[in-house]
N, C-alpha and C positions, 0 to 999 in steps of 0.2 A: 603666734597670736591666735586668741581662741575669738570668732565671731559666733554672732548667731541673727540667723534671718529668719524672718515669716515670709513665708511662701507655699506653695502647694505643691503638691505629687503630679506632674507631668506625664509620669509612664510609670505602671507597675503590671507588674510579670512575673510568674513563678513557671520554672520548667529550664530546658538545658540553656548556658550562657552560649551564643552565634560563635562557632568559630572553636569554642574551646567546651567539648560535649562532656566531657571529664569531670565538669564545672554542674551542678544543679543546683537550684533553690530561687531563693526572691531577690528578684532586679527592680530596683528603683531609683528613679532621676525625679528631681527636684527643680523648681524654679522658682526664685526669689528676683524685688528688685535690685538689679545691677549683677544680675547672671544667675548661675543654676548649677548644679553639680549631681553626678551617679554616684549608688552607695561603693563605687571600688571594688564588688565584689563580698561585703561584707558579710551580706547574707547568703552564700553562697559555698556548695560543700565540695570538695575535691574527692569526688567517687573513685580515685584511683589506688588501686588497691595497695600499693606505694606509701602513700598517705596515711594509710592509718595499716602502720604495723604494728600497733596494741595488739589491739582486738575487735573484735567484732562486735563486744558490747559497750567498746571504746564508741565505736562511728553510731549504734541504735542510743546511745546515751544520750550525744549530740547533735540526735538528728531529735529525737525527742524536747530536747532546749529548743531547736529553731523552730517546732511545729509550735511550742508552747507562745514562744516571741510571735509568732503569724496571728495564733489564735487571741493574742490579748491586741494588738495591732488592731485587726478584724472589730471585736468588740470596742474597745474606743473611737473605730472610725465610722461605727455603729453600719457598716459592711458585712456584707454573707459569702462574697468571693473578693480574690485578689484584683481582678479588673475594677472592681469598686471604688478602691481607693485613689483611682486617679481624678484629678480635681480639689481631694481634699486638704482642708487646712494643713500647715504641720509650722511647726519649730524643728528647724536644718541647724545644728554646729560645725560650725568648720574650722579645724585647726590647722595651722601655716597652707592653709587653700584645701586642705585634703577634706573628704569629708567625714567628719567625726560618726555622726547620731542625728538622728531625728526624734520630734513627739508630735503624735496628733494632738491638735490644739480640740481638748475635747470639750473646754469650755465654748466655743463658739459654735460647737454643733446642734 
């Protein structure tokens, strides 16, 4: 079942995930009423070299899409760093509780 909540950005954070350093990129948790959810890891790259036995212009490819994601982020949440966004509006989906996606609600800004 797919929901979708208004709610805001509670925590965000770009740099290594606690615990699993292998892990880097953007962490964020959400809070809607009747609860809250982490993006799972979504935005988030597995730097181990295991992972990406393409290529090397496989993982600068991908890392170029997640910069691209941050930096359009950033501008709809009319933000200049990732610390910023917490507080702001967003539209959270969640599918069978997991979390899907968000959108900065850029009309209310």
């Amino acid at each position: 079942m797919v929901e979708r909540h208004l709610g805001k950005i509670t925590s965000a954070e770009f740099g290594q995930v606690n615990g699993h350093e292998f892990l880097i990129g953007l962490q964020l948790e959400f809070h809607f009423d009747g609860g809250g959810v982490g993006d799972g890891g979504k935005y988030t790259v597995n730097l181990n070299e295991k992972a990406w036995e393409k290529t090397d212009e496989a993982l600068g490819d991908y890392l170029v899409q997640q910069m691209k994601f941050l930096d359009r982020i950033l501008k709809d949440a009319k933000c200049r760093t990732v610390s910023q966004l917490k507080g702001k509006p967003v539209e959270v989906t969640v599918e069978n509780r997991m979390f899907k996606d968000f959108r900065i609600l850029t009309e209310v800004l």
